[in-house]
Backbone as numpy.savetxt, mean C-alpha at the origin, in Angstrom:
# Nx Ny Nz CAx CAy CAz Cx Cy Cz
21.71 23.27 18.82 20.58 23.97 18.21 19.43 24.08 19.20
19.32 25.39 19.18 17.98 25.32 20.57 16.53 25.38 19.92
15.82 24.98 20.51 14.53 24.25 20.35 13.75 25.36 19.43
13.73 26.45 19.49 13.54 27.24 18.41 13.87 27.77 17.17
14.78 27.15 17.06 15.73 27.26 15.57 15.28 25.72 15.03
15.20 24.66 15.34 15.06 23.29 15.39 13.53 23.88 14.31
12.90 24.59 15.33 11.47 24.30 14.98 11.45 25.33 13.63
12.18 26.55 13.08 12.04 27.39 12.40 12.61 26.56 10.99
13.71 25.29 11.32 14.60 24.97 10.46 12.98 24.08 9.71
12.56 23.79 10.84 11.27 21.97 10.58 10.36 23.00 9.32
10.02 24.29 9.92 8.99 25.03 9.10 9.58 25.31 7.74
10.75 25.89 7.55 11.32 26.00 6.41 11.43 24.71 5.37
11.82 23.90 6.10 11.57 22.32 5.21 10.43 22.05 4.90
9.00 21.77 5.57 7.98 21.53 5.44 7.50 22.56 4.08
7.42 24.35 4.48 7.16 24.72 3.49 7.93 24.46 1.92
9.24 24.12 2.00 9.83 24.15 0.69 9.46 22.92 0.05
9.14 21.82 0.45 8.50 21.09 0.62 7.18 20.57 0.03
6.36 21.51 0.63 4.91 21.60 -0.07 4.91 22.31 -1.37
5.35 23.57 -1.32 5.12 24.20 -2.21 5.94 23.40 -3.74
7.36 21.93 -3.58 7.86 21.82 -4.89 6.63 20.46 -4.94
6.00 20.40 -4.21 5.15 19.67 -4.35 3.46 19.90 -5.17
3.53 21.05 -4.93 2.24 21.39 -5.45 2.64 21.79 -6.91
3.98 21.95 -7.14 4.92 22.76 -8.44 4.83 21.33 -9.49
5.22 20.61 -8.96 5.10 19.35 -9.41 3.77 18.85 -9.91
2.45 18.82 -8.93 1.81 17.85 -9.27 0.79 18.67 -10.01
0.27 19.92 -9.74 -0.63 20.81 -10.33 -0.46 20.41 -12.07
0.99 20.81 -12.85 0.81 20.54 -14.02 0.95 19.22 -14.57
0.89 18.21 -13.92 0.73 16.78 -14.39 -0.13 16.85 -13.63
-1.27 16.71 -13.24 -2.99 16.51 -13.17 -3.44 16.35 -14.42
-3.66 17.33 -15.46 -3.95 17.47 -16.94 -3.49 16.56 -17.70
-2.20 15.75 -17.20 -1.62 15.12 -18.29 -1.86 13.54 -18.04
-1.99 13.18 -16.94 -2.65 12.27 -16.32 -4.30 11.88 -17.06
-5.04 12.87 -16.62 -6.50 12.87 -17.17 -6.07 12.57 -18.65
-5.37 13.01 -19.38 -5.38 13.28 -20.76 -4.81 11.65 -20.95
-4.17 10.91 -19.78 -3.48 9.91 -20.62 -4.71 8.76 -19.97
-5.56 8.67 -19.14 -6.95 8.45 -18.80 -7.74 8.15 -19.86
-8.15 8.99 -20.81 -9.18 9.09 -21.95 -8.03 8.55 -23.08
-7.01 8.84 -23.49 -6.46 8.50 -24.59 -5.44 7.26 -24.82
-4.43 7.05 -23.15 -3.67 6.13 -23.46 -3.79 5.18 -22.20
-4.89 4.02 -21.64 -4.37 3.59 -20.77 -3.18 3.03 -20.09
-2.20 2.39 -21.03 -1.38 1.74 -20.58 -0.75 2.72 -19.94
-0.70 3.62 -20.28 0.68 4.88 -19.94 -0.02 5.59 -18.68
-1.62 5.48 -18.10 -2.20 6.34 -17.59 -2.08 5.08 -16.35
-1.70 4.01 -16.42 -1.22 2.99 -15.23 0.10 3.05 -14.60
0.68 3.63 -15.69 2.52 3.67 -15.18 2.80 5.08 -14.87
2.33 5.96 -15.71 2.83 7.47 -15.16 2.99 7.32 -13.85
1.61 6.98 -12.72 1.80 8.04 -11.71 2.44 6.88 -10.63
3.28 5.26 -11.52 4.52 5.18 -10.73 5.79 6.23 -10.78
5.82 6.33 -11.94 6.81 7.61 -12.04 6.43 8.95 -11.27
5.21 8.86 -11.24 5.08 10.57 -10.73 5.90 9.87 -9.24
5.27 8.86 -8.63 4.85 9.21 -6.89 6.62 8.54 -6.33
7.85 8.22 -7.81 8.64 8.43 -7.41 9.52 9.31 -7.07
9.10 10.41 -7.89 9.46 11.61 -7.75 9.00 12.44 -5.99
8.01 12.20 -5.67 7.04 12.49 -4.78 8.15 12.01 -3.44
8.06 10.47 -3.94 9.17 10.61 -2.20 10.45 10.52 -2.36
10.86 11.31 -3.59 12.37 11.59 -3.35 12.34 12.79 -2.73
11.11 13.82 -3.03 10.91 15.31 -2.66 10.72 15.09 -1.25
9.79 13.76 -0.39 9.66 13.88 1.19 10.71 13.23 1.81
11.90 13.25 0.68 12.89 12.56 1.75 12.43 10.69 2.23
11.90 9.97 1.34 11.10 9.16 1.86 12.42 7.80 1.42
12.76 7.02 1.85 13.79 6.06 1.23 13.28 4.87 1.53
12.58 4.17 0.04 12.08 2.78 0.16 13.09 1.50 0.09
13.04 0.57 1.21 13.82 -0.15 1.30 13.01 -1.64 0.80
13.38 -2.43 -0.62 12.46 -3.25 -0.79 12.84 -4.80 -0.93
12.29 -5.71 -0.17 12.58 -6.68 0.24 11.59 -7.36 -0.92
12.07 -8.09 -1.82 11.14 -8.74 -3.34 10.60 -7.64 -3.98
9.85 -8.61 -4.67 9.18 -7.66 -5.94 7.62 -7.94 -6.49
7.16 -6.67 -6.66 5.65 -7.00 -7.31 5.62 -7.25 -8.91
4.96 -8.81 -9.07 4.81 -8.72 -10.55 4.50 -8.22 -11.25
4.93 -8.29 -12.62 4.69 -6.67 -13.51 3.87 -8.34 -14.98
4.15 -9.25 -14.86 3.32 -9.72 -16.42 1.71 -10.36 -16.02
1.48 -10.16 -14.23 0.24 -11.24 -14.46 -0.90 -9.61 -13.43
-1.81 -9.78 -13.56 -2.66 -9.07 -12.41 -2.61 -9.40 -11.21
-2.25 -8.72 -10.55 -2.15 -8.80 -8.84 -2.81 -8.44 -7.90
-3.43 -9.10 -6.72 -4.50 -8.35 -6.20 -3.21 -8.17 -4.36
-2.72 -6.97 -4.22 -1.95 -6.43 -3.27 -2.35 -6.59 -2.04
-1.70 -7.20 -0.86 -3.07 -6.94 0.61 -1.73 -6.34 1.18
-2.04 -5.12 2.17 -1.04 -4.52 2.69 -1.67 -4.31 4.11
-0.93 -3.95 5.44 -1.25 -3.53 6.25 -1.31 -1.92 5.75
-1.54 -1.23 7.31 -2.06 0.41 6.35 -1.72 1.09 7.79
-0.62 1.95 7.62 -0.31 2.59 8.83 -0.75 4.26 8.90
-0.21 4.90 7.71 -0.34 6.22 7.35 -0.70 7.06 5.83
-1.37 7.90 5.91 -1.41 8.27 4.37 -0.02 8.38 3.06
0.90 8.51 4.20 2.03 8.32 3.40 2.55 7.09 2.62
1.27 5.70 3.13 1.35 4.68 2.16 1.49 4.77 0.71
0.55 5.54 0.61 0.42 5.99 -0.99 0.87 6.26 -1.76
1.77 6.99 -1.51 2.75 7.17 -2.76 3.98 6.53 -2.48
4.39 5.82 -1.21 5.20 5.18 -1.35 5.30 3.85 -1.68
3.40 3.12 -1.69 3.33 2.19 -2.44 3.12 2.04 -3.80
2.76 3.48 -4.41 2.97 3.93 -5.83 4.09 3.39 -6.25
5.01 4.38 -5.44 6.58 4.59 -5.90 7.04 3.01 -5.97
6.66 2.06 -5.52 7.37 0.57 -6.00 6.34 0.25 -6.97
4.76 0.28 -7.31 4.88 -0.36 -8.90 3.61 0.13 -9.15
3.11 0.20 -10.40 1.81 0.73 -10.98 0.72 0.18 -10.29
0.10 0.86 -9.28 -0.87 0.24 -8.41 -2.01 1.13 -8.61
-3.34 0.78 -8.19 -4.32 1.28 -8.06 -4.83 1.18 -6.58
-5.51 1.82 -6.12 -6.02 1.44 -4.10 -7.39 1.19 -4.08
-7.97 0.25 -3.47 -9.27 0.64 -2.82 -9.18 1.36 -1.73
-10.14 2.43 -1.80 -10.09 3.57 -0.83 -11.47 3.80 -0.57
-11.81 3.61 1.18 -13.26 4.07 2.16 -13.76 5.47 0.73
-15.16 5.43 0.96 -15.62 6.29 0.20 -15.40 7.62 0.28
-14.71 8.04 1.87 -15.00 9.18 1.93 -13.87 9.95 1.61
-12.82 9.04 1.36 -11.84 9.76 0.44 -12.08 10.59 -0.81
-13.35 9.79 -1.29 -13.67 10.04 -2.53 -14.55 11.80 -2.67
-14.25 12.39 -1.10 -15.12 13.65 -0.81 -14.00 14.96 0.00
-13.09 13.90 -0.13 -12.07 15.68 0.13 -11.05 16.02 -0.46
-11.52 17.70 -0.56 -10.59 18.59 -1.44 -9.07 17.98 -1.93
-8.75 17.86 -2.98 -7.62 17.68 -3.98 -7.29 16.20 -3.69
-7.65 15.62 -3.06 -6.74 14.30 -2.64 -7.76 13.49 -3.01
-9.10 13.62 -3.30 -9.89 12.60 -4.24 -10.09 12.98 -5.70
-9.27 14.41 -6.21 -9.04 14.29 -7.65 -7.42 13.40 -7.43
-6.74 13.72 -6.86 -5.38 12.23 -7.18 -5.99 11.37 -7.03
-6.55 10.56 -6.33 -7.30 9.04 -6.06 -8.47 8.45 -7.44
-8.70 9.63 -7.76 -9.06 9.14 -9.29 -8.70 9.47 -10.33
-7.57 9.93 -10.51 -6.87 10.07 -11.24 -5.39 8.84 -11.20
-5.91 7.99 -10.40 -5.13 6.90 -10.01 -5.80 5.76 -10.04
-7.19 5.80 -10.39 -8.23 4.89 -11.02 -8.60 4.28 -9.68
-8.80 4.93 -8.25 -9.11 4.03 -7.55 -10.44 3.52 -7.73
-10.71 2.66 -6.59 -11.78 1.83 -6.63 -12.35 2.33 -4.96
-13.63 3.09 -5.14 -13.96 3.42 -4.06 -15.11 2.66 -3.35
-15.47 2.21 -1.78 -16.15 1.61 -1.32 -17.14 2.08 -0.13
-18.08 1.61 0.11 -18.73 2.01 1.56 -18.90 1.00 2.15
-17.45 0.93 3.19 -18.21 -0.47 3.85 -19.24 -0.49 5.02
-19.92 0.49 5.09 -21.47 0.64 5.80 -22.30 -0.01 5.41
-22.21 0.00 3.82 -23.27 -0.42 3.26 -22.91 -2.09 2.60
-23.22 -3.21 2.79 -22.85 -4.52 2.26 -23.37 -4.76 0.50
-24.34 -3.90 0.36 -24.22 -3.83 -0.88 -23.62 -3.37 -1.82
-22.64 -2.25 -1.24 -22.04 -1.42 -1.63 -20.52 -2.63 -1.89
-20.30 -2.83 -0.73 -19.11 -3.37 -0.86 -19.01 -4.68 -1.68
-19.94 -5.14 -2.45 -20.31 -5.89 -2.91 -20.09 -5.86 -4.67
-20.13 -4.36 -4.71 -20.15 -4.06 -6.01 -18.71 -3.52 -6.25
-18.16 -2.89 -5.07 -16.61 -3.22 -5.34 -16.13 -4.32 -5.03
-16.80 -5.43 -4.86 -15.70 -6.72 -5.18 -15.44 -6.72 -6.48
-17.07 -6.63 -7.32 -17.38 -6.85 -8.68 -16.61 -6.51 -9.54
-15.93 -4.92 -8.87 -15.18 -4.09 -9.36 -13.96 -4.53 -9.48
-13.06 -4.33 -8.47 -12.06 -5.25 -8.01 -11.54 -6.43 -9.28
-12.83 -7.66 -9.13 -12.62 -8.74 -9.99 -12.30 -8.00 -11.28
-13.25 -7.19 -11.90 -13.19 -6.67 -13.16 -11.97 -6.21 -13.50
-11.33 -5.25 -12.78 -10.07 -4.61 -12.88 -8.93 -5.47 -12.64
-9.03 -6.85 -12.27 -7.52 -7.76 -12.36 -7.99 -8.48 -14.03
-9.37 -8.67 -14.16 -9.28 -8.83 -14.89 -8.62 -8.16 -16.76
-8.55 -7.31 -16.20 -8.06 -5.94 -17.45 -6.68 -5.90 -17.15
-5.97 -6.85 -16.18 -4.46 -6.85 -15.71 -3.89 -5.87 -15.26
-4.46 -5.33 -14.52 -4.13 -4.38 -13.08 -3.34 -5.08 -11.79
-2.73 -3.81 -10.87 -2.59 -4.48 -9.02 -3.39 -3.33 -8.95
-4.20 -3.96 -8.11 -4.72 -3.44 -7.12 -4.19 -3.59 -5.44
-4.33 -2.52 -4.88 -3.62 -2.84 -3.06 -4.63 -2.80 -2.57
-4.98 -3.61 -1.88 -6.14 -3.70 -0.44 -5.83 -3.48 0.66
-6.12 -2.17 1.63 -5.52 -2.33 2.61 -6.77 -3.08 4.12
-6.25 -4.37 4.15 -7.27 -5.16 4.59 -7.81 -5.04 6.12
-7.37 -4.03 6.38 -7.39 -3.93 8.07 -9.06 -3.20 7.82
-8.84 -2.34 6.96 -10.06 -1.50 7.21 -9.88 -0.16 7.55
-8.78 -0.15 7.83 -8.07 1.64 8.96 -6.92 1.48 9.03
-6.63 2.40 9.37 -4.53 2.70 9.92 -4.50 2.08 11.02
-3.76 1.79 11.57 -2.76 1.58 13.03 -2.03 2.17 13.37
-1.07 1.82 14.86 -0.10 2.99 15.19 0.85 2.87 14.50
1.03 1.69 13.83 2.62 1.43 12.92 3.03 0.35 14.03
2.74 0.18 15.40 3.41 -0.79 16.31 2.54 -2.23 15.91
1.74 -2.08 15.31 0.53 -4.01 15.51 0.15 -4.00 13.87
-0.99 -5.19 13.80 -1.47 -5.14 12.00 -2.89 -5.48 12.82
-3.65 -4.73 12.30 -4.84 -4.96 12.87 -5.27 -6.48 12.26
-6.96 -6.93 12.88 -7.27 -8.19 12.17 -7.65 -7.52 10.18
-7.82 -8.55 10.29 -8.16 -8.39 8.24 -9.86 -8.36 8.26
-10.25 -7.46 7.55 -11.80 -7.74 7.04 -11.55 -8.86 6.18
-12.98 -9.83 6.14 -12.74 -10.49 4.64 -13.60 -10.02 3.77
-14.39 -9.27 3.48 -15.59 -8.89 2.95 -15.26 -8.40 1.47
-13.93 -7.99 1.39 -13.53 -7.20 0.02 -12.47 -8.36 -0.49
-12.60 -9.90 0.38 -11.56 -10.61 -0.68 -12.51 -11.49 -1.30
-13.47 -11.18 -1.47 -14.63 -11.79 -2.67 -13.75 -11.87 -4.18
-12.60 -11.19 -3.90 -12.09 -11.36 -5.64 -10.93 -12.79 -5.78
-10.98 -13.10 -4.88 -10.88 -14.56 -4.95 -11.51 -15.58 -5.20
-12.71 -15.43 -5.07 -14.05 -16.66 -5.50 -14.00 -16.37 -7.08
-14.32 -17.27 -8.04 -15.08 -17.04 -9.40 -16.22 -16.55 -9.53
-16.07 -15.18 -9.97 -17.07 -14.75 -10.48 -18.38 -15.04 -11.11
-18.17 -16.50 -11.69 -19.43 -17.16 -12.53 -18.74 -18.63 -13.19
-19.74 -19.24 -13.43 -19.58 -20.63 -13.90 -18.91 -20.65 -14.73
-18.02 -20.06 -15.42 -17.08 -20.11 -16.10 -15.99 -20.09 -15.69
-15.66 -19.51 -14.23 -14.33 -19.67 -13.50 -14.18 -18.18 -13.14
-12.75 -18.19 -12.62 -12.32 -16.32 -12.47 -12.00 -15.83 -13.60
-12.68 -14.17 -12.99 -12.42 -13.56 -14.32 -10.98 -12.96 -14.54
-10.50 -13.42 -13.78 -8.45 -13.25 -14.07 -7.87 -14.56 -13.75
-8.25 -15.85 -14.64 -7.07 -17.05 -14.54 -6.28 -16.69 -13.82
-5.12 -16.06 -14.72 -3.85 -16.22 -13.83 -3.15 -15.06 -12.92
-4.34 -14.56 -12.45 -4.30 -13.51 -11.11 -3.27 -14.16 -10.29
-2.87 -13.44 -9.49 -2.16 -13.80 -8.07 -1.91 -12.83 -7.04
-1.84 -13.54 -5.55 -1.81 -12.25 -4.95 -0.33 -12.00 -3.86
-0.30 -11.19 -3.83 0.80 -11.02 -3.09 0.92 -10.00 -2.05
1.20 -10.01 -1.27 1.48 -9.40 0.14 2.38 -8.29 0.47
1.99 -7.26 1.29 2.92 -5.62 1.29 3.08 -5.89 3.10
3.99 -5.79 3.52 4.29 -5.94 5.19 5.29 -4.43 5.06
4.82 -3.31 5.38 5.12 -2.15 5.16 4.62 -1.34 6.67
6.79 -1.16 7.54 6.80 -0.49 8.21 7.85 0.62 8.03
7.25 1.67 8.84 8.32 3.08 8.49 9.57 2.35 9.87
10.70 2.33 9.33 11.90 2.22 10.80 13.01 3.45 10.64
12.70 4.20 9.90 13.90 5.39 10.94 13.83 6.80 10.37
13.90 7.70 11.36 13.89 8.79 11.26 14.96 9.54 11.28
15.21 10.86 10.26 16.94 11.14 10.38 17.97 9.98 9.87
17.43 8.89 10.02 18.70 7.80 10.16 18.69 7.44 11.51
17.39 7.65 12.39 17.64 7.28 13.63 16.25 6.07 13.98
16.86 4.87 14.50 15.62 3.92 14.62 14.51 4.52 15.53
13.36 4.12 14.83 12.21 4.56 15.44 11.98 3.40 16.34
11.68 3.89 17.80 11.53 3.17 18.86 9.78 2.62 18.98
9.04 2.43 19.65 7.57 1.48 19.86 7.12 2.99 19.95
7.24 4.11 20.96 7.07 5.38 21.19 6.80 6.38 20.12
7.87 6.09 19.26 7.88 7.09 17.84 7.28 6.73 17.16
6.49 5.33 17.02 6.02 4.97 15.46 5.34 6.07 15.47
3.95 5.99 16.46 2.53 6.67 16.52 2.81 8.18 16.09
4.37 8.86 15.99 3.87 10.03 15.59 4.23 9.81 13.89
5.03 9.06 13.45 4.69 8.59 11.90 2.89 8.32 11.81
2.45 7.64 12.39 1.50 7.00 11.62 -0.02 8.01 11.99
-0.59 7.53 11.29 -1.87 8.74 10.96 -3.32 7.77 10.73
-3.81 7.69 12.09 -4.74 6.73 13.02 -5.76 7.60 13.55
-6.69 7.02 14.01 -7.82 6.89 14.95 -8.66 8.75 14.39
-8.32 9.45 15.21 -9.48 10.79 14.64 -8.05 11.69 14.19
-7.01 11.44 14.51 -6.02 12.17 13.76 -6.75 13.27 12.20
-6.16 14.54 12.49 -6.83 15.44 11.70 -5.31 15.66 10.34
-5.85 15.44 8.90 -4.66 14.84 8.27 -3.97 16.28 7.95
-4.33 17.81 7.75 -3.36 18.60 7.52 -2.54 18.57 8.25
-2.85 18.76 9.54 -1.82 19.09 10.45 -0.94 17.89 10.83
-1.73 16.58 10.53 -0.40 15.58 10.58 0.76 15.86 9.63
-0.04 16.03 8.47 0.94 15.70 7.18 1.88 16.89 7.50
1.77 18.17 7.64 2.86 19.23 8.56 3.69 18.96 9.26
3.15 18.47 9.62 4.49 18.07 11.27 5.50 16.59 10.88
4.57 15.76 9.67 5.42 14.62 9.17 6.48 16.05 8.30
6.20 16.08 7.75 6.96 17.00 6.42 7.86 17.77 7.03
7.44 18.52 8.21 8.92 19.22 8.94 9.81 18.44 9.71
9.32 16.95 9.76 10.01 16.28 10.95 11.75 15.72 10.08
11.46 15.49 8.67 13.23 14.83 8.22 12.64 13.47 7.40
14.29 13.62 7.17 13.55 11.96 6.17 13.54 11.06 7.01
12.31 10.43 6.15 12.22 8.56 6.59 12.96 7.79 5.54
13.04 6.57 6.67 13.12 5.03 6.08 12.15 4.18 6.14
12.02 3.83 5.06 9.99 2.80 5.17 11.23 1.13 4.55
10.38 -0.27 5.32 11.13 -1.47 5.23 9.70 -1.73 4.72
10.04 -2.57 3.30 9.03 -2.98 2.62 9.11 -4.74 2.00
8.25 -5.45 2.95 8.79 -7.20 2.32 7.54 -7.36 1.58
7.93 -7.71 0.06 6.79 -8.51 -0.42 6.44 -9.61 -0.95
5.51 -9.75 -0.67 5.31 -11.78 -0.46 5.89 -12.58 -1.90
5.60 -13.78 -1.84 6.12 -14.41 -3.52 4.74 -14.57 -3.97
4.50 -14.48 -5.22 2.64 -14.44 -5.91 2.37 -15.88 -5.63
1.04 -15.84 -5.15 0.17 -17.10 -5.14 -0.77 -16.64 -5.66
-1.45 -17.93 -6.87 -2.34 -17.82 -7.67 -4.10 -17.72 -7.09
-4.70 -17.11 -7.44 -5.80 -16.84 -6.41 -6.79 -17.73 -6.78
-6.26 -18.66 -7.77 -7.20 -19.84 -7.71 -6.84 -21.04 -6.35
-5.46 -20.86 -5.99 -5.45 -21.61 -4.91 -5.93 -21.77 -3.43
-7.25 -20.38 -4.18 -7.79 -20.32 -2.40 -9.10 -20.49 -2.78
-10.15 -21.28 -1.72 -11.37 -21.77 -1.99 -12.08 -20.73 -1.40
-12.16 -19.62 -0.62 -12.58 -18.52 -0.29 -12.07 -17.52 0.08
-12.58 -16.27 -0.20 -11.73 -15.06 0.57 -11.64 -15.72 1.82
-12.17 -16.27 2.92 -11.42 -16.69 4.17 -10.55 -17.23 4.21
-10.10 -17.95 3.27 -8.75 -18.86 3.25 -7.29 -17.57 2.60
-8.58 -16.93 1.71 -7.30 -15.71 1.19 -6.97 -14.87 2.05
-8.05 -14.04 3.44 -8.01 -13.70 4.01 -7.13 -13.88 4.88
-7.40 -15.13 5.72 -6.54 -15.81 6.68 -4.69 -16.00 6.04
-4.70 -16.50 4.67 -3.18 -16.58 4.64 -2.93 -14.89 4.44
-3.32 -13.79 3.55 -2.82 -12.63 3.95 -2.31 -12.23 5.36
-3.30 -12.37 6.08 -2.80 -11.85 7.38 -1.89 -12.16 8.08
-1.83 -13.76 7.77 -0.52 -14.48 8.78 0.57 -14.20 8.10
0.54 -13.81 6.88 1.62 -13.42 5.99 2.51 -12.13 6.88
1.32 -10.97 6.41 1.82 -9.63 6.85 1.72 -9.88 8.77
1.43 -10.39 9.15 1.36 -9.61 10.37 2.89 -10.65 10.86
3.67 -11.82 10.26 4.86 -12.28 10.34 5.47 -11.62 10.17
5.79 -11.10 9.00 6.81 -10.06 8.09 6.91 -8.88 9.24
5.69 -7.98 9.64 5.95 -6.69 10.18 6.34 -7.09 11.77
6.04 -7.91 12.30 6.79 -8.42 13.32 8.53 -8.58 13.52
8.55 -9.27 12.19 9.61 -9.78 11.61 10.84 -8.14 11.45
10.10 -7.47 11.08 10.86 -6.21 10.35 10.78 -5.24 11.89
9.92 -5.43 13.01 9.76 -4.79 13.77 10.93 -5.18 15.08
11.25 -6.14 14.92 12.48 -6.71 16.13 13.84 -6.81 15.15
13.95 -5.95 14.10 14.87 -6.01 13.16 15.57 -7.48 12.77
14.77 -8.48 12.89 15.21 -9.61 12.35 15.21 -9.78 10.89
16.18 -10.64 9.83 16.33 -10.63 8.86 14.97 -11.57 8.18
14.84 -10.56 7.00 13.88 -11.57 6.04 13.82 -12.90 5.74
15.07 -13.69 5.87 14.69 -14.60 5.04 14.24 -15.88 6.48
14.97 -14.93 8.01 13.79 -15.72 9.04 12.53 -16.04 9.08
11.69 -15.04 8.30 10.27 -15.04 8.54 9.91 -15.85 7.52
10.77 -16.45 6.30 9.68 -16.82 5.37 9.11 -18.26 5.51
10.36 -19.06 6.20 9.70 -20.15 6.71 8.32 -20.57 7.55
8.20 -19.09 7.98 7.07 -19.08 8.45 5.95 -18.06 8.31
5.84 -17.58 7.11 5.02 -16.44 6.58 3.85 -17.27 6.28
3.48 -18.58 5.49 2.60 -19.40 5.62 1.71 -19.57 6.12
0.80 -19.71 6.76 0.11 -20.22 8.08 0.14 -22.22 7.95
0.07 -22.59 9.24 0.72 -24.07 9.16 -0.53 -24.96 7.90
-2.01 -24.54 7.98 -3.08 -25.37 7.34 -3.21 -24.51 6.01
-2.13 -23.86 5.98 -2.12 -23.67 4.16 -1.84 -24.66 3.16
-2.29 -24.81 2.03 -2.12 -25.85 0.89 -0.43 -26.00 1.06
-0.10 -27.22 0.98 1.23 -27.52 0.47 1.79 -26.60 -0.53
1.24 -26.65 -1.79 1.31 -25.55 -3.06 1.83 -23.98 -2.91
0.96 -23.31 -1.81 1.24 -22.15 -1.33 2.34 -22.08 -0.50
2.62 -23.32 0.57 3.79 -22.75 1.26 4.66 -22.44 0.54
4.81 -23.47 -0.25 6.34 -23.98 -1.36 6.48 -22.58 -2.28
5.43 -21.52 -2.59 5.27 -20.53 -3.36 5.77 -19.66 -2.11
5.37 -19.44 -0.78 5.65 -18.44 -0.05 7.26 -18.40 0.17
7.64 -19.68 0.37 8.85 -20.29 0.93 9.72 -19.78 -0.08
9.92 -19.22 -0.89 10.63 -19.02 -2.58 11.53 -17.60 -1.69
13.13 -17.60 -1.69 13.57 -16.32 -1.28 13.45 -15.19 -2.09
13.28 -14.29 -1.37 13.14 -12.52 -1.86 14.48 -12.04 -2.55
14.29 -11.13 -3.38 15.43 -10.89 -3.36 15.58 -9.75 -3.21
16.70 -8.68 -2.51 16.77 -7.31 -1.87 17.01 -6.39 -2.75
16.20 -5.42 -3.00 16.03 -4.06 -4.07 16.27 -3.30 -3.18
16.13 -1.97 -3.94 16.22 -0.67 -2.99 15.15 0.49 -4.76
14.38 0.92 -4.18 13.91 1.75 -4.96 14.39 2.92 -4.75
């Protein structure tokens, strides 16, 4: 196939593509909003169902290593490579995102983001981010997941950046009465894309998956969409109760050593159940290792 047919075949996919995509989501917008005002429970789970639909249409194949709890509130910490997180962290369980504010300001993709109940922030402003902790707390409290993606930004897909701690304030108690979600817990997303076509993505290829630094997102999301299906490797942690951490720094610190094991772990194609012995960090509570240490067990969504 010569390099111009390649590229006519990429355009034809991409467009068929978008367009069963926009076929799709245009008339469930309305029904969404409608289940918003009238039915929450159902207005938390729909748009897992929608955003499975979503990456069966991008060719997207989630490979899932454990599971996110479905009976207690969960507060999610994920690394964050590409916009294509989103619906493929949809597509494994009724999640909500905190999302930079300025999501909350472009065309069509901040009516989905609230129509997905996010929780929007400015972390410019410390007061700001302050009131989405508030938020945050409030919403595990109503028995939500929420996903944090704790870096702050994307990466190339090759590293996990460091963790802000500033937004794991929903670990402290809220007030002299304790937390306002008892039996919260949090659990961990180590989420890398590994193959393209069916072909392993090398250190070289992540960066054109992933959608970083001033990257301009139409024309990424184009060139993802004509490029073929992916494979995304998804490990998620075992729940630890978020009373077992005496500050977001301690929550902070075990998130990170968590995920940035796992995507290491998933990045030299070594098997899961290597990393869990050491997903921990060594000056974690006894309590937590013994919770981290618990084996996964292998899904496929």
């Amino acid at each position: 196939m010569t390099r111009a047919t390649a590229e006519r075949m990429g355009a034809l996919r991409g467009g068929a593509i978008l367009a069963s995509f926009f076929a799709l989501t245009i008339p469930l917008m309305p029904l969404q909003a409608l289940f918003l005002r009238v039915d929450p429970k159902r207005a938390r789970t729909f748009p897992n169902w929608y955003h499975r639909q979503v990456c069966r249409l991008l060719g997207v194949r989630i490979h899932l290593d454990g599971e996110v709890v479905r009976d207690r509130p969960v507060l999610l910490v994920a690394n964050h490579t590409t916009w294509l997180d989103i619906p493929v962290l949809s597509a494994v369980a009724p999640v909500s995102f905190v999302a930079k504010k300025e999501v909350g300001t472009w065309p069509f993709v901040s009516s989905l983001a609230r129509l997905q109940r996010s929780v929007f922030v400015d972390r410019r402003r410390r007061t700001a981010v302050g009131q989405a902790a508030g938020e945050i707390v409030a919403r595990l409290a109503q028995g939500d997941a929420i996903v944090l993606f704790a870096e702050g930004t994307s990466s190339d897909g090759n590293r996990v950046l460091p963790f802000m701690t500033s937004l794991f304030a929903a670990a402290t108690p809220s007030s002299v009465d304790g937390p306002a979600a008892p039996d919260a817990v949090v659990q961990t997303l180590s989420v890398v894309y590994t193959r393209l076509h069916g072909i392993p993505l090398g250190r070289a290829d992540r960066p054109g998956v992933a959608w970083f630094g001033d990257m301009e997102m139409r024309s990424h999301a184009w060139e993802l969409l004509k490029a073929g299906p992916l494979d995304v490797q998804i490990h998620v942690g075992a729940p630890v109760p978020l009373t077992s951490f005496t500050s977001r720094k301690d929550l902070a610190r075990h998130s990170e050593a968590q995920v940035r094991e796992h995507v290491v772990r998933i990045l030299r194609g070594r098997p899961a159940e290597e990393a869990i012995a050491i997903a921990a960090p060594e000056d974690a509570p006894p309590a937590i290792r013994a919770r981290v240490a618990a084996e996964p067990s292998q899904k496929w969504v």
